[in-house]
C-alpha positions in Angstrom: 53.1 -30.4 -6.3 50.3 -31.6 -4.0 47.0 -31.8 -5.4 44.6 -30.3 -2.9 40.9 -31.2 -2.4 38.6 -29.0 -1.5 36.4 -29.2 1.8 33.1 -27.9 2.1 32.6 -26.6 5.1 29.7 -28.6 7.2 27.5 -25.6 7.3 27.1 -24.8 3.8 26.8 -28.8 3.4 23.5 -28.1 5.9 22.6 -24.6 4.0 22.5 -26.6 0.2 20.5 -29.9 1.7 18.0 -27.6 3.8 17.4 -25.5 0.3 17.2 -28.4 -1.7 15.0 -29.9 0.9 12.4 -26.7 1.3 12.5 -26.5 -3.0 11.1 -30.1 -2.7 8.7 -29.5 0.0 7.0 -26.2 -1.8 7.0 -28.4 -5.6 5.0 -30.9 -4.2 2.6 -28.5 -2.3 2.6 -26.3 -5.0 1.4 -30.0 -7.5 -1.0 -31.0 -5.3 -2.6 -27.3 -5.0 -2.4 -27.2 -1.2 -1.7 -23.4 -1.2 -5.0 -22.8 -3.5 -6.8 -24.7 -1.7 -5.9 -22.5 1.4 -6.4 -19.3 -0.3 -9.8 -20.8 -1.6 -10.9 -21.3 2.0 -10.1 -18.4 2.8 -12.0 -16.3 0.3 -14.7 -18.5 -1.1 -18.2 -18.0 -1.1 -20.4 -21.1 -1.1 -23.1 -21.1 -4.0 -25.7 -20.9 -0.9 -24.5 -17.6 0.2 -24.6 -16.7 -3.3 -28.0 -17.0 -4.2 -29.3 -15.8 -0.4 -27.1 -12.6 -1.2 -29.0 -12.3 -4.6 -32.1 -13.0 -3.6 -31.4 -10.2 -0.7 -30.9 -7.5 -3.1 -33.4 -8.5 -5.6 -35.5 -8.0 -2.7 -34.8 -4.6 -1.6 -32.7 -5.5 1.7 -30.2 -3.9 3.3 -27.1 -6.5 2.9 -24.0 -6.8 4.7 -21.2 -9.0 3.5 -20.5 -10.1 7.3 -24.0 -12.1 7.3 -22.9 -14.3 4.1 -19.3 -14.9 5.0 -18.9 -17.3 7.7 -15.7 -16.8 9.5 -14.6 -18.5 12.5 -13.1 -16.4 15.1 -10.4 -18.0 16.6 -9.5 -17.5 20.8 -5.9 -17.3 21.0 -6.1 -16.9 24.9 -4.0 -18.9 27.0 -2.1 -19.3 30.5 0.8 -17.6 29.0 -1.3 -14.9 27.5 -2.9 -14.2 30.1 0.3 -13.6 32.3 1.5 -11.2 29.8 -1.4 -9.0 29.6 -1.2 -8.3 33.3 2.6 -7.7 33.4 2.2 -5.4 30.6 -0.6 -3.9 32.4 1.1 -3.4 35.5 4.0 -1.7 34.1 1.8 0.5 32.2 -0.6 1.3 35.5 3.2 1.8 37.3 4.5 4.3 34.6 1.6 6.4 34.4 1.3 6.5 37.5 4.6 7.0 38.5 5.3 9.7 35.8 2.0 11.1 37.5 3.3 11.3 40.7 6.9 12.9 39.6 4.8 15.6 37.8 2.8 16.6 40.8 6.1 16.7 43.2 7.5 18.7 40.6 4.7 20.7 40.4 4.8 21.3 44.1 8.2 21.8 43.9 8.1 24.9 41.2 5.0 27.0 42.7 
């Protein structure tokens, strides 16, 4: 009898080394405490905005988390934004208005 080998097909070759990759990618962000550091960002309040917060309330103001979290508003806009908004737009203005005429030759129609 022959002894057969077994082939791995190419894609799960691809599947195991792109795993293996990721698993290495996310331990070594995961060390070096990218991903709290994000998160920290994201939710941290400097020891500034601390004390003006206390010394707000010891005060008697009215407070509002919005003036002690500074949060940068990002503009997402672009060319190809743009464009879509007014396509969409249009085929909304063009339904509704369409469906709005069909309703009133109907309308017409059936008095």
């Amino acid at each position: 009898m022959e002894d057969k080998k077994t082939k791995v097909p190419k894609v799960l070759k691809f599947i195991f080394f792109a795993l293996v990759f990721s698993f290495i990618c996310l331990y070594f962000a995961s060390k070096t405490g990218y991903y709290t550091k994000i998160i920290s960002r994201n939710t941290y309040l400097t020891s500034e905005a601390i004390v003006a917060f206390e010394k707000d309330i010891s005060e008697g103001k009215r407070v509002d988390i919005k003036d002690y979290i500074k949060t940068p508003k990002k503009d997402y806009r672009n060319f190809c934004a743009e464009v879509g908004y007014k396509i969409s737009d249009g085929i909304d203005k063009l339904l509704n208005d369409g469906v709005v005429w069909i309703l009133k030759i109907l309308k017409s129609l059936f008095s």
